[in-house]
PDB file of N, CA, C and O in Angstrom:
ATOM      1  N   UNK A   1      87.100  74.806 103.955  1.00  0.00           N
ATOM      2  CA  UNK A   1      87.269  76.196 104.256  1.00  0.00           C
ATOM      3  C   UNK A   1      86.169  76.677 105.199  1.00  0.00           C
ATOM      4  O   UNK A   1      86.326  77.427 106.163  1.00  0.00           O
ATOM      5  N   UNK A   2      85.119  76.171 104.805  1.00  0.00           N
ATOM      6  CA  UNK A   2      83.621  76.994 105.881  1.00  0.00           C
ATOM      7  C   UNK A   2      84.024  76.322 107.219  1.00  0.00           C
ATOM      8  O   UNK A   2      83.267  76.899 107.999  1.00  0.00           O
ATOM      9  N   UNK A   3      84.738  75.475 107.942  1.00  0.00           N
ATOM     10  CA  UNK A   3      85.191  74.942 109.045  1.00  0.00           C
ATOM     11  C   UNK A   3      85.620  75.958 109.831  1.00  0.00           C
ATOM     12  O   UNK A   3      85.207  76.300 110.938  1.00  0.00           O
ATOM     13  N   UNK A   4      86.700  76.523 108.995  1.00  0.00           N
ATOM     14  CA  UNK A   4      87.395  77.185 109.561  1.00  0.00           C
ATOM     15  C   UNK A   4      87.380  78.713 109.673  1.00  0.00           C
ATOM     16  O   UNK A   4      88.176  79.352 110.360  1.00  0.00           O
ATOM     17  N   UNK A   5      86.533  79.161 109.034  1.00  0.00           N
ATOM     18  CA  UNK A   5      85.914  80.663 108.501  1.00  0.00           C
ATOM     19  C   UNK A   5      85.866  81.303 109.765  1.00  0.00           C
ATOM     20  O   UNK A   5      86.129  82.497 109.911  1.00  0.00           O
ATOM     21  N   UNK A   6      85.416  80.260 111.018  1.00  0.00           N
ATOM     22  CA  UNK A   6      85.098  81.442 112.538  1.00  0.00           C
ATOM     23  C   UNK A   6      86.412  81.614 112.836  1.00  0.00           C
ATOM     24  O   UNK A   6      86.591  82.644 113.487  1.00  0.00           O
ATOM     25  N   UNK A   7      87.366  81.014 112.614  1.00  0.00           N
ATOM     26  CA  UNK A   7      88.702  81.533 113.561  1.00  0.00           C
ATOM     27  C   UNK A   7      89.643  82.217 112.681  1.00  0.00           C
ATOM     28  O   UNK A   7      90.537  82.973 113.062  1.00  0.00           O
ATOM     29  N   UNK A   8      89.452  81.989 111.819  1.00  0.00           N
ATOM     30  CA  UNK A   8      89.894  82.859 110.386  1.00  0.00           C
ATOM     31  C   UNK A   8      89.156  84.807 110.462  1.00  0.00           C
ATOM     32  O   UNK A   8      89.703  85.883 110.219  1.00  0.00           O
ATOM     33  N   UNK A   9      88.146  84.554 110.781  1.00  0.00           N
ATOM     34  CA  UNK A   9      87.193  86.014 110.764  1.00  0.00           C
ATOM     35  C   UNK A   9      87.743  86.331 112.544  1.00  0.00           C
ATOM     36  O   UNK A   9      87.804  87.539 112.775  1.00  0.00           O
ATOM     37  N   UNK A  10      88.073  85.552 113.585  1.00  0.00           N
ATOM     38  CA  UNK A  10      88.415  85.797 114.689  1.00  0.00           C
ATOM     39  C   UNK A  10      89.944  86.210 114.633  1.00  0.00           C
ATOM     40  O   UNK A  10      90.153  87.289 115.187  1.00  0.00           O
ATOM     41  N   UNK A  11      90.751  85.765 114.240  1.00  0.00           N
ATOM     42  CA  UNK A  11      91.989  86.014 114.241  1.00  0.00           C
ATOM     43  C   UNK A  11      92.138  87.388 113.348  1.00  0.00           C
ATOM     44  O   UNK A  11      92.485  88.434 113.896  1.00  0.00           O
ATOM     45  N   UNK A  12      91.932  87.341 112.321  1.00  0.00           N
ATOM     46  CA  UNK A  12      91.694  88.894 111.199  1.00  0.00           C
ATOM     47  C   UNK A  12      91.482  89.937 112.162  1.00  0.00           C
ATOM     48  O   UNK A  12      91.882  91.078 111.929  1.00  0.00           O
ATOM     49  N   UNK A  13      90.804  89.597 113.371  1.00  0.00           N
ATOM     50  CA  UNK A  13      90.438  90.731 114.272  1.00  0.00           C
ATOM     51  C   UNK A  13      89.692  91.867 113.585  1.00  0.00           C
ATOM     52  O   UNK A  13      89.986  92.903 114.180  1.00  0.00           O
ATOM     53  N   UNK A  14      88.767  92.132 112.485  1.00  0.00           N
ATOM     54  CA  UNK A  14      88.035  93.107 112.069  1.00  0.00           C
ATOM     55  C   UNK A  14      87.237  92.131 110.340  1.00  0.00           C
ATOM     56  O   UNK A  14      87.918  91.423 109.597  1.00  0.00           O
ATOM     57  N   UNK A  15      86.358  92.303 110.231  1.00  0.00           N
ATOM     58  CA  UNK A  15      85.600  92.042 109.208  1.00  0.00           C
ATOM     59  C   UNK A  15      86.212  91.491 107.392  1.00  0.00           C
ATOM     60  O   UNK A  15      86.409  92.361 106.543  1.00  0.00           O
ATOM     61  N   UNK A  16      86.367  90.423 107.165  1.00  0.00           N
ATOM     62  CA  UNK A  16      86.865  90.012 105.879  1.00  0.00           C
ATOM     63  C   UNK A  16      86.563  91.059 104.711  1.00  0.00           C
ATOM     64  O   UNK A  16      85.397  91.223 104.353  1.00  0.00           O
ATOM     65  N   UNK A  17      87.635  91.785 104.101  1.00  0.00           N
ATOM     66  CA  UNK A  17      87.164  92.693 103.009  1.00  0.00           C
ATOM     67  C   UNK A  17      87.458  92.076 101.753  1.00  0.00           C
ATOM     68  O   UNK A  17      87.357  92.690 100.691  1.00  0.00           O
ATOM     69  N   UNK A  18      87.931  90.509 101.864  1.00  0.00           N
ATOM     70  CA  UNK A  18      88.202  90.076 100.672  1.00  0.00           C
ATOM     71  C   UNK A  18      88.510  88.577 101.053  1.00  0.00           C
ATOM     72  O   UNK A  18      88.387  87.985 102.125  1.00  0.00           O
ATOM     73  N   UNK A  19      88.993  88.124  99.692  1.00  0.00           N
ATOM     74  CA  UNK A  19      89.451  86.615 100.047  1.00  0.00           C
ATOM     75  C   UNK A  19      90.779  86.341 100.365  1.00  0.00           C
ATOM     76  O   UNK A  19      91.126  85.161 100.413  1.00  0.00           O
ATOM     77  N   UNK A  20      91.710  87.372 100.628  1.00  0.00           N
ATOM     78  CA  UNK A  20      93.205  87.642 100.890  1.00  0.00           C
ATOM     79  C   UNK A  20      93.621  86.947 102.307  1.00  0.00           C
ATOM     80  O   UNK A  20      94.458  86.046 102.375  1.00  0.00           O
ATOM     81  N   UNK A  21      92.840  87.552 103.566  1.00  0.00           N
ATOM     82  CA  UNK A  21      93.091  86.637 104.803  1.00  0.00           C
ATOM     83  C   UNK A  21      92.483  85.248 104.730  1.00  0.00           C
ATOM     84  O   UNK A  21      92.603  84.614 105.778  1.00  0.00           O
ATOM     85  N   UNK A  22      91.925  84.691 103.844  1.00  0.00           N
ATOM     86  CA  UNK A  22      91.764  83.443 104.499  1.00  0.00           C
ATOM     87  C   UNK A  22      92.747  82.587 103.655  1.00  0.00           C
ATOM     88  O   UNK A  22      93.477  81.740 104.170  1.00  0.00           O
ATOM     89  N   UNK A  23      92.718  82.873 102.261  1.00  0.00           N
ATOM     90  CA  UNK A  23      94.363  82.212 101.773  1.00  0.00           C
ATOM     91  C   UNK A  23      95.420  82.565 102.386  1.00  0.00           C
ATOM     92  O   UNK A  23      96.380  81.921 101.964  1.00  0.00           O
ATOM     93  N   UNK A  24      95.739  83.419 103.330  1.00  0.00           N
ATOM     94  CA  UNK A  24      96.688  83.675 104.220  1.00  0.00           C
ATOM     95  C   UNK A  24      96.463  82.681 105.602  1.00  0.00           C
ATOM     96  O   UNK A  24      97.394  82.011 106.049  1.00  0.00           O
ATOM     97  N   UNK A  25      95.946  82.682 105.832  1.00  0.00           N
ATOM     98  CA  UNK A  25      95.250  81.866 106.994  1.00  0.00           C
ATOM     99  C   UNK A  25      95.990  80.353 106.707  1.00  0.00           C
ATOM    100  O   UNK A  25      96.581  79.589 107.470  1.00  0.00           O
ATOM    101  N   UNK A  26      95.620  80.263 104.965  1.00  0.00           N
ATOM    102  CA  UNK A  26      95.594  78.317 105.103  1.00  0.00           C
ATOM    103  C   UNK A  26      97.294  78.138 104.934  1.00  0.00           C
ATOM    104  O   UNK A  26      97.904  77.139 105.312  1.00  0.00           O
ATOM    105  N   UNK A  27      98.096  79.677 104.091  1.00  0.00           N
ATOM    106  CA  UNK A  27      99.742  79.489 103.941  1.00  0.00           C
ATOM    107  C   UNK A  27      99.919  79.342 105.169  1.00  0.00           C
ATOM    108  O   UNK A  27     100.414  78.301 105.602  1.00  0.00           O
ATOM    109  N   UNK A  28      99.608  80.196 105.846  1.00  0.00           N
ATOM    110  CA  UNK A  28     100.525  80.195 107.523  1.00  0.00           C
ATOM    111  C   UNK A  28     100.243  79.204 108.227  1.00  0.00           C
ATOM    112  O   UNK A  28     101.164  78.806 108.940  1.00  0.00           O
ATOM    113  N   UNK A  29      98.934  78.461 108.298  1.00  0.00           N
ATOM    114  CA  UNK A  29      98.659  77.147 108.517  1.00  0.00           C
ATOM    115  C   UNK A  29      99.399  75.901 107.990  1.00  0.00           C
ATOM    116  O   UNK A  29      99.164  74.830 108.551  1.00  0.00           O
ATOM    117  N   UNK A  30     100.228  75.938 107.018  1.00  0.00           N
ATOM    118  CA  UNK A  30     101.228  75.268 106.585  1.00  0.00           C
ATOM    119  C   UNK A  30     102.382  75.131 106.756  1.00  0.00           C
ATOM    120  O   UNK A  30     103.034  74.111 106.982  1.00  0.00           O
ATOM    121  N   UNK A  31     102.855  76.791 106.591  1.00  0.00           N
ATOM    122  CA  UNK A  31     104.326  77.321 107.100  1.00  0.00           C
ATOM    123  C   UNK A  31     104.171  76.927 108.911  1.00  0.00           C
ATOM    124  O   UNK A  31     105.242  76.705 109.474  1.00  0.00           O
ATOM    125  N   UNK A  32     103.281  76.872 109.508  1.00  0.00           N
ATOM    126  CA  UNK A  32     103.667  76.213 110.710  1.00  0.00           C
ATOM    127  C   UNK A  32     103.760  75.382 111.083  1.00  0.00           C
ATOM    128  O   UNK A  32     104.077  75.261 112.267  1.00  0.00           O
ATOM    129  N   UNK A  33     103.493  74.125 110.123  1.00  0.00           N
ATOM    130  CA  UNK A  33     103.870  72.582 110.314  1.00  0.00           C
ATOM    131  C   UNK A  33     105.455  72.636 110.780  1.00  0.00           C
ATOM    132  O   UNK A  33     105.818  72.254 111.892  1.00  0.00           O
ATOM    133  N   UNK A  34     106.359  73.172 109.762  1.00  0.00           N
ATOM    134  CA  UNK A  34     107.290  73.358 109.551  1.00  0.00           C
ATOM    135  C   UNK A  34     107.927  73.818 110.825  1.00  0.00           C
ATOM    136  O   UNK A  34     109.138  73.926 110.631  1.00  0.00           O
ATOM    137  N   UNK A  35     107.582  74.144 112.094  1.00  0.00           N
ATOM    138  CA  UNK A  35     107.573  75.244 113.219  1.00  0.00           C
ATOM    139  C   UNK A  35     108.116  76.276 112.832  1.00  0.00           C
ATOM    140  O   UNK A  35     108.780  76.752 113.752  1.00  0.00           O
ATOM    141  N   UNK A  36     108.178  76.980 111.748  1.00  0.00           N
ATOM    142  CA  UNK A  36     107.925  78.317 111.885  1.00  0.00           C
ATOM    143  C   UNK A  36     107.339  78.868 112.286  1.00  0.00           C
ATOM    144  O   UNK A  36     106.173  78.554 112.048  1.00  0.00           O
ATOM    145  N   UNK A  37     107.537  80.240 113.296  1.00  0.00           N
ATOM    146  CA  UNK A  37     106.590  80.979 114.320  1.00  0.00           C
ATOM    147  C   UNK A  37     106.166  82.674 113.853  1.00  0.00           C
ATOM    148  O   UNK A  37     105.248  83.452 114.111  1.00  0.00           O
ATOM    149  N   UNK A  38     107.417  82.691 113.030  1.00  0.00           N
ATOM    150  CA  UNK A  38     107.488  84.187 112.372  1.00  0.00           C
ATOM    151  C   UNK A  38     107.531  84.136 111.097  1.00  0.00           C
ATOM    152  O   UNK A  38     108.199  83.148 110.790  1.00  0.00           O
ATOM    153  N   UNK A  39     107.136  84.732 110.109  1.00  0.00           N
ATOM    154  CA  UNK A  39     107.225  84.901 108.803  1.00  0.00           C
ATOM    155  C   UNK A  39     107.004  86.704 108.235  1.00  0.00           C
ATOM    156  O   UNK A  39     106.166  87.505 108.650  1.00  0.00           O
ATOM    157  N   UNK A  40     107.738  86.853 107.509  1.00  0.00           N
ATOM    158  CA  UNK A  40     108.140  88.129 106.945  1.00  0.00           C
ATOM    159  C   UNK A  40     106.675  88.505 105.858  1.00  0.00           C
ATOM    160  O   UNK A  40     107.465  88.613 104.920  1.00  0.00           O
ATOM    161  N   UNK A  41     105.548  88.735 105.313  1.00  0.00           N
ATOM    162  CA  UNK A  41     104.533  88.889 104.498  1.00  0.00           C
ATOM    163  C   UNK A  41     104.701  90.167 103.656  1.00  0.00           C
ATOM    164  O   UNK A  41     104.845  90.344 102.446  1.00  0.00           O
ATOM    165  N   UNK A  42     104.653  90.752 104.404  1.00  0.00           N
ATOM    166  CA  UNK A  42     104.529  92.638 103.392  1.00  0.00           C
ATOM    167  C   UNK A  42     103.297  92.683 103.737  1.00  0.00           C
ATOM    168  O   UNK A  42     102.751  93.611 103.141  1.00  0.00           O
ATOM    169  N   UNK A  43     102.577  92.116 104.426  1.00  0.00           N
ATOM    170  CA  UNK A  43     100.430  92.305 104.194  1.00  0.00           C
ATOM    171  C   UNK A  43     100.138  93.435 105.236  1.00  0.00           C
ATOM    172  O   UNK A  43     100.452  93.355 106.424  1.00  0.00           O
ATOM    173  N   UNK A  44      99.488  94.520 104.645  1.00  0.00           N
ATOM    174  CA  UNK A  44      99.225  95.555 105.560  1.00  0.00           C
ATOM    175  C   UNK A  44      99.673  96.404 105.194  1.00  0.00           C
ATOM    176  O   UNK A  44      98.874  97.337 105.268  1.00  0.00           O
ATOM    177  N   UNK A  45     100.832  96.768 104.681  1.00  0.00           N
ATOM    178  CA  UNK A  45     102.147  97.833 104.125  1.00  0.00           C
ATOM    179  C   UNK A  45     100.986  98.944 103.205  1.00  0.00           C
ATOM    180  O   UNK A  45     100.971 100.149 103.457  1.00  0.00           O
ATOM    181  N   UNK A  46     100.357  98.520 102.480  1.00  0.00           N
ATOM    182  CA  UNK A  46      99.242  99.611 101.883  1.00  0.00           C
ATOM    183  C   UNK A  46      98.157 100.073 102.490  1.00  0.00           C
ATOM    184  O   UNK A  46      97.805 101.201 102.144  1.00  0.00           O
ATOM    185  N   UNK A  47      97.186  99.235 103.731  1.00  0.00           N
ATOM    186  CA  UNK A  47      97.118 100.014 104.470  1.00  0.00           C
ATOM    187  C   UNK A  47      97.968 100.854 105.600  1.00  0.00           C
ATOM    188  O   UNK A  47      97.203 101.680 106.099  1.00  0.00           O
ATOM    189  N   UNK A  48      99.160 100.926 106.127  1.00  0.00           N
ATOM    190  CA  UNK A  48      99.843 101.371 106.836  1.00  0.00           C
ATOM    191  C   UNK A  48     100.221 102.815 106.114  1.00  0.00           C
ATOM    192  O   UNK A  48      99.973 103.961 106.488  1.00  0.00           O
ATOM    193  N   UNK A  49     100.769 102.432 105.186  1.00  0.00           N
ATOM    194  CA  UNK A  49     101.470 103.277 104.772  1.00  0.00           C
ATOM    195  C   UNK A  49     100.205 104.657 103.192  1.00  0.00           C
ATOM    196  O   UNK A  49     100.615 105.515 102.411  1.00  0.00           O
ATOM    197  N   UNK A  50      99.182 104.287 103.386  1.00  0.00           N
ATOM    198  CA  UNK A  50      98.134 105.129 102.845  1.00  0.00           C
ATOM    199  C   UNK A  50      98.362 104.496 101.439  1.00  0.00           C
ATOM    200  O   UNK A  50      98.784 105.484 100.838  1.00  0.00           O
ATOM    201  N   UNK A  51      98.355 103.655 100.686  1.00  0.00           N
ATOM    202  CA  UNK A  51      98.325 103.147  99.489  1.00  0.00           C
ATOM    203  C   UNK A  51      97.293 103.088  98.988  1.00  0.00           C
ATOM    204  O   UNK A  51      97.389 102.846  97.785  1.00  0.00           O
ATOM    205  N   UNK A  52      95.827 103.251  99.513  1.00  0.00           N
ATOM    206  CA  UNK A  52      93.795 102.863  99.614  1.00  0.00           C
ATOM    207  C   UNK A  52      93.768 104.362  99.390  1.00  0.00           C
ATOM    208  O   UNK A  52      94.557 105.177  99.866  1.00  0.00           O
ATOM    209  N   UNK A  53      92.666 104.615  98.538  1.00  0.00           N
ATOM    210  CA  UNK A  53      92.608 105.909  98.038  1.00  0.00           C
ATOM    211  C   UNK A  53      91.780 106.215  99.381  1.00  0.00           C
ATOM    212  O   UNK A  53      91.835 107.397  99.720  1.00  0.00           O
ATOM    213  N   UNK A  54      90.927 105.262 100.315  1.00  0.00           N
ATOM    214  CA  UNK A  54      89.659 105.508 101.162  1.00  0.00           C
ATOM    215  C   UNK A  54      90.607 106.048 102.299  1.00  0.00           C
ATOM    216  O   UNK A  54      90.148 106.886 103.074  1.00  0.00           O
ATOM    217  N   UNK A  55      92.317 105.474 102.485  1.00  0.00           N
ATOM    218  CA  UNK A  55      93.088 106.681 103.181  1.00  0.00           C
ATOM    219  C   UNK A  55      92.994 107.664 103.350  1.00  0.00           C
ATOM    220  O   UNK A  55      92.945 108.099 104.501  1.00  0.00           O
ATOM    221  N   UNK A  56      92.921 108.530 102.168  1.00  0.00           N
ATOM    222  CA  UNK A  56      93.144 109.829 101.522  1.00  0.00           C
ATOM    223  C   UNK A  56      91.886 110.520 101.952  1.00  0.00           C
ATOM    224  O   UNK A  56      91.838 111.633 102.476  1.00  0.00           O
ATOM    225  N   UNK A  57      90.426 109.394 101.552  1.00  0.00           N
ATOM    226  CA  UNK A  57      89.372 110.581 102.191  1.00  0.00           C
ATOM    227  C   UNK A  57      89.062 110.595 103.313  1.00  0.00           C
ATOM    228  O   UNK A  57      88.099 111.309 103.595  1.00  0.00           O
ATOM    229  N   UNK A  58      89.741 109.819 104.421  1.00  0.00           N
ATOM    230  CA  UNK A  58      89.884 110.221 105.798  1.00  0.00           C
ATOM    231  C   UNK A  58      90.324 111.426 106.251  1.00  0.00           C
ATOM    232  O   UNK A  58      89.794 112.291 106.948  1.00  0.00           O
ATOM    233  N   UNK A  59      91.643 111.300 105.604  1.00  0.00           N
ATOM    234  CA  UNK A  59      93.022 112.522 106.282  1.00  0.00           C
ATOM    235  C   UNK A  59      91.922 113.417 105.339  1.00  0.00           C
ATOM    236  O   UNK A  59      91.364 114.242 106.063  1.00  0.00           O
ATOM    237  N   UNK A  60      91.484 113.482 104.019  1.00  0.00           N
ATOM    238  CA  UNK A  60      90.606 114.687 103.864  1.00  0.00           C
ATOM    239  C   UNK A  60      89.575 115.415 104.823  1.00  0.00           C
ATOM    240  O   UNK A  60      89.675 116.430 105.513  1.00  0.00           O
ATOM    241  N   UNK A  61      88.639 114.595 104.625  1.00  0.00           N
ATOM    242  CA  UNK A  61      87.634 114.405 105.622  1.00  0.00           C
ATOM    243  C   UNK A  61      88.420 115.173 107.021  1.00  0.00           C
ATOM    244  O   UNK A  61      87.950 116.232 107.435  1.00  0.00           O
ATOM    245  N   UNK A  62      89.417 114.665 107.573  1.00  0.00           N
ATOM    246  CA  UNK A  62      89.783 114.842 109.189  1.00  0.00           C
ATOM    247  C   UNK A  62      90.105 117.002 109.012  1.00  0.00           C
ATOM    248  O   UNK A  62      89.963 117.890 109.852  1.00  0.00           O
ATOM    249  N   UNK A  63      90.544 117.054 107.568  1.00  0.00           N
ATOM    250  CA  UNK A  63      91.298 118.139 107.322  1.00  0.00           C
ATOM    251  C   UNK A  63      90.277 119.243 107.242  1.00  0.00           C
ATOM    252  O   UNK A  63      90.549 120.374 107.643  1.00  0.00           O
ATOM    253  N   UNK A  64      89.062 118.920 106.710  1.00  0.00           N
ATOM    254  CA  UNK A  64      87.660 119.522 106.431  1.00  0.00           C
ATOM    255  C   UNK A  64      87.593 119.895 107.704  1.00  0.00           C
ATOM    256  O   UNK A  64      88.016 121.033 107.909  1.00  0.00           O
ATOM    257  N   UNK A  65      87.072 119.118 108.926  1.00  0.00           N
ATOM    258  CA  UNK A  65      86.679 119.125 109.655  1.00  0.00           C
ATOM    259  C   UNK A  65      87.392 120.175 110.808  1.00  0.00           C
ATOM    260  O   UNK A  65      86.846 120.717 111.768  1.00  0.00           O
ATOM    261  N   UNK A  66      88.510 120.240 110.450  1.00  0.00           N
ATOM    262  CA  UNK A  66      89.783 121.099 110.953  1.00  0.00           C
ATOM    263  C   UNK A  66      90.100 122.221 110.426  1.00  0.00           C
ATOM    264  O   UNK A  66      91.182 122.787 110.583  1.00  0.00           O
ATOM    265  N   UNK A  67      88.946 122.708 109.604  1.00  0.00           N
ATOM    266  CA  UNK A  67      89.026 123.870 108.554  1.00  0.00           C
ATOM    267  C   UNK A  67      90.489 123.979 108.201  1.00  0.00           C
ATOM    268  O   UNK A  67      91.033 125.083 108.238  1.00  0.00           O
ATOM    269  N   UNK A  68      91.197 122.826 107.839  1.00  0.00           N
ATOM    270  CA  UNK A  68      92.575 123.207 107.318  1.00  0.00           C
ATOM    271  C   UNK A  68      92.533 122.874 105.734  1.00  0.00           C
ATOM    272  O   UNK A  68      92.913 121.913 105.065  1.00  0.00           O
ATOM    273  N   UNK A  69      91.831 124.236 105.404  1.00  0.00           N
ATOM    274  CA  UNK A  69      91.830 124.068 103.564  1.00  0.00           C
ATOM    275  C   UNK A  69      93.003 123.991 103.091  1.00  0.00           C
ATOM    276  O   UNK A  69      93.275 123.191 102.196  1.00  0.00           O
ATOM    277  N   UNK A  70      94.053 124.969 103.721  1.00  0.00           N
ATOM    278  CA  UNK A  70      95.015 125.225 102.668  1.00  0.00           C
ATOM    279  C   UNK A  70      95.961 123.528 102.868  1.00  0.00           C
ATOM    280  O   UNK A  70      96.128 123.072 101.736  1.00  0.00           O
ATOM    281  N   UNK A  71      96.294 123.002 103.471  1.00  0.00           N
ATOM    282  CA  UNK A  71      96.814 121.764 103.691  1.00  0.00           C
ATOM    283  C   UNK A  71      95.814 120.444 103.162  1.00  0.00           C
ATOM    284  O   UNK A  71      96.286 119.307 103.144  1.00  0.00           O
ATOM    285  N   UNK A  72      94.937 120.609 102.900  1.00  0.00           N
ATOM    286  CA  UNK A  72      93.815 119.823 102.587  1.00  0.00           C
ATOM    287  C   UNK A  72      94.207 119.882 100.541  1.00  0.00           C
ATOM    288  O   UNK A  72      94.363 118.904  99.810  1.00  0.00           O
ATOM    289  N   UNK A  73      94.264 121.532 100.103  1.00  0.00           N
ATOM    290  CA  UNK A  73      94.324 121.620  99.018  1.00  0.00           C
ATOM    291  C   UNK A  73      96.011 120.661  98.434  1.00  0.00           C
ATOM    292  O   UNK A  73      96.416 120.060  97.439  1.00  0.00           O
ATOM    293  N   UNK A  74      96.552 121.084  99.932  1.00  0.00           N
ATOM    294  CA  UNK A  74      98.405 120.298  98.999  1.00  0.00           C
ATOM    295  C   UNK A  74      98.443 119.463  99.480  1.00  0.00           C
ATOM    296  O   UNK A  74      99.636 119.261  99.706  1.00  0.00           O
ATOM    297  N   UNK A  75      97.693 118.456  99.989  1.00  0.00           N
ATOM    298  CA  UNK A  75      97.974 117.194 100.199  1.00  0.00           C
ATOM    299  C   UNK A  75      97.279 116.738  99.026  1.00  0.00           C
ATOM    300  O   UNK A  75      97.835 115.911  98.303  1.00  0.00           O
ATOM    301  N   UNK A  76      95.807 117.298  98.666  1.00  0.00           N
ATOM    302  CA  UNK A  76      95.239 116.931  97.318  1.00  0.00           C
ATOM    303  C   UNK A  76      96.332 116.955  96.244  1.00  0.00           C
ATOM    304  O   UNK A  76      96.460 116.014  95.460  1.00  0.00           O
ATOM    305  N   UNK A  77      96.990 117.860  96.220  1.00  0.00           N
ATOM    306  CA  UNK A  77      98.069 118.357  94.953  1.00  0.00           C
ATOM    307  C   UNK A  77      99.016 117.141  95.170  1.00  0.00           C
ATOM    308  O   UNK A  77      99.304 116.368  94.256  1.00  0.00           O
ATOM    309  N   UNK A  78      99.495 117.020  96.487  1.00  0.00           N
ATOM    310  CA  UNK A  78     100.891 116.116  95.780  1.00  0.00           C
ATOM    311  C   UNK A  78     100.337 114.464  95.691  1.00  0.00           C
ATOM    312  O   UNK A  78     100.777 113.537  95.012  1.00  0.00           O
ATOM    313  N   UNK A  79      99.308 114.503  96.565  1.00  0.00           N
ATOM    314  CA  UNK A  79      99.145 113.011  96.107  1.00  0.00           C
ATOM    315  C   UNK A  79      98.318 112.640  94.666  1.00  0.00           C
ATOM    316  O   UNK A  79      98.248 111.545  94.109  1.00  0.00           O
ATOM    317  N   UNK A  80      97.801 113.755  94.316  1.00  0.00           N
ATOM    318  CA  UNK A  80      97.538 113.859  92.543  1.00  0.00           C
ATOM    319  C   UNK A  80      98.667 113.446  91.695  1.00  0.00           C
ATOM    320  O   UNK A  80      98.586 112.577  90.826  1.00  0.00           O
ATOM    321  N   UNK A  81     100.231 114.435  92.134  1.00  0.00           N
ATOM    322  CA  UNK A  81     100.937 114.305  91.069  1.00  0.00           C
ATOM    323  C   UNK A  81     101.830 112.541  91.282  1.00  0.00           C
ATOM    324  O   UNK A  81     101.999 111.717  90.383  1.00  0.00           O
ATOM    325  N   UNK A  82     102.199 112.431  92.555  1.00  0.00           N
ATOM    326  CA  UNK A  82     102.516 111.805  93.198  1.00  0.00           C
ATOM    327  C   UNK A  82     101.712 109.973  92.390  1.00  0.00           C
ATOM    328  O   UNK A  82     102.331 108.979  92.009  1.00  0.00           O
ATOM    329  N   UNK A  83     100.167 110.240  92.416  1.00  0.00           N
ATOM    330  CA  UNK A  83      99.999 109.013  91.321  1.00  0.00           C
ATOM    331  C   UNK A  83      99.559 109.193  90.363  1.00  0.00           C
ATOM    332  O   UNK A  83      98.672 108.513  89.846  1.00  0.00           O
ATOM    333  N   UNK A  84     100.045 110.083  89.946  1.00  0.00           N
ATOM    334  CA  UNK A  84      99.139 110.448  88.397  1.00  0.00           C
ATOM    335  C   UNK A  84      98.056 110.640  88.093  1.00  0.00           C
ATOM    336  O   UNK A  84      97.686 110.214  86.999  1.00  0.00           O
ATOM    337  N   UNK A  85      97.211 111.295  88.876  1.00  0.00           N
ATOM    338  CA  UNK A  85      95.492 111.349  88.530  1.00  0.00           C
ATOM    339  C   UNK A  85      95.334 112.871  88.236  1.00  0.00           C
ATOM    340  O   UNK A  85      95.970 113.856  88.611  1.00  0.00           O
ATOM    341  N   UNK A  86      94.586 112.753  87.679  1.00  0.00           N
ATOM    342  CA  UNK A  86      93.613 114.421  87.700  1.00  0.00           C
ATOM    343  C   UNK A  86      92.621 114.861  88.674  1.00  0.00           C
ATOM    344  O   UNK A  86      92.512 114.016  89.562  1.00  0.00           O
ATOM    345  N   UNK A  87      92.097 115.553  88.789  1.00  0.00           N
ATOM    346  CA  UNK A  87      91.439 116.164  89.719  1.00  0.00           C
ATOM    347  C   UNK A  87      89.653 114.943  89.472  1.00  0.00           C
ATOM    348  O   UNK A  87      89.009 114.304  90.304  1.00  0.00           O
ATOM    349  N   UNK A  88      89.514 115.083  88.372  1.00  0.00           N
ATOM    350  CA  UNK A  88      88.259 114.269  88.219  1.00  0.00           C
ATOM    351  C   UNK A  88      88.182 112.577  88.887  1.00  0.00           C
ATOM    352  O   UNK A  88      87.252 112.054  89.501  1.00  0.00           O
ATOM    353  N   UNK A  89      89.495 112.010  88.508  1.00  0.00           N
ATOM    354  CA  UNK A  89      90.036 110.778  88.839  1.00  0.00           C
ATOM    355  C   UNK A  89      90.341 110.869  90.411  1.00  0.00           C
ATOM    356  O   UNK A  89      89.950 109.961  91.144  1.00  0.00           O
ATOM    357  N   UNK A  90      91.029 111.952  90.916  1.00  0.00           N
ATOM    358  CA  UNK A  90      91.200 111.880  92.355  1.00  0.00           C
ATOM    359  C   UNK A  90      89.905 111.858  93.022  1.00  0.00           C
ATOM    360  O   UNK A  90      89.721 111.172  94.027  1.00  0.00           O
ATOM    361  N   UNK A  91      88.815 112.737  92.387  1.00  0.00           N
ATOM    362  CA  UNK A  91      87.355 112.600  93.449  1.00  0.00           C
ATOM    363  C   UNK A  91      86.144 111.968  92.621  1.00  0.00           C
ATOM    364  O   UNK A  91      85.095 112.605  92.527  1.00  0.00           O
ATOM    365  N   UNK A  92      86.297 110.627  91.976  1.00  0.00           N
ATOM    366  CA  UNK A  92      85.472 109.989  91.369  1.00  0.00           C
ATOM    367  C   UNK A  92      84.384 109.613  92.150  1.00  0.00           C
ATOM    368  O   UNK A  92      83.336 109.252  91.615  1.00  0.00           O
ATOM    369  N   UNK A  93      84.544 109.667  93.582  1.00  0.00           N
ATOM    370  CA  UNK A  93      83.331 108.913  94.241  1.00  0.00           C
ATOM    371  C   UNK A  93      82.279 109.994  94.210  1.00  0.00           C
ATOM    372  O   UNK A  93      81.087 109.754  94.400  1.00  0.00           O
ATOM    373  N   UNK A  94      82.989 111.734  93.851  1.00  0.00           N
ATOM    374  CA  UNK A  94      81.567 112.634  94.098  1.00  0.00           C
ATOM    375  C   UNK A  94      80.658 112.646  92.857  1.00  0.00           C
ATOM    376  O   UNK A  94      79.589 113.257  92.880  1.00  0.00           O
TER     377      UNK A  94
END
């Protein structure tokens, strides 16, 4: 694995946040023996689609910054009810 770690961290195109791309790295390194060129994953779909709570304190953050309280407060609201948290649980990092 440490062989291959530079083109693994090169291809990822941004900084390893876990051990997820490089076991991805060694499947697709396999699935292409096979010449497969495309493969279907789902990987990314939670960041894309805001699934990372660290989403949420961006678009906050961006909303602050935009003095847009009142949209700031209902985006807080529905993505509260939306996963079930409380207000304490939604801002645990303060």
């Amino acid at each position: 694995m440490a062989e291959h770690l530079d083109k693994i961290t090169y291809q990822n195109d941004f900084p390893l946040l876990g051990s997820s791309p490089i076991s991805q790295y060694f499947i697709m390194k396999e699935i292409a023996k096979f010449g497969i060129k495309v493969i279907l994953s789902g990987q990314g779909a939670d960041d894309y689609l805001g699934g990372y709570m660290h989403s949420y304190y961006r678009l906050y953050a961006q909303l602050i910054s935009d003095y847009k309280f009142g949209k700031l407060i209902n985006e807080a609201i529905h993505h509260s009810k939306y996963q079930n948290l409380n207000f304490k649980q939604k801002f645990k990092f303060v």
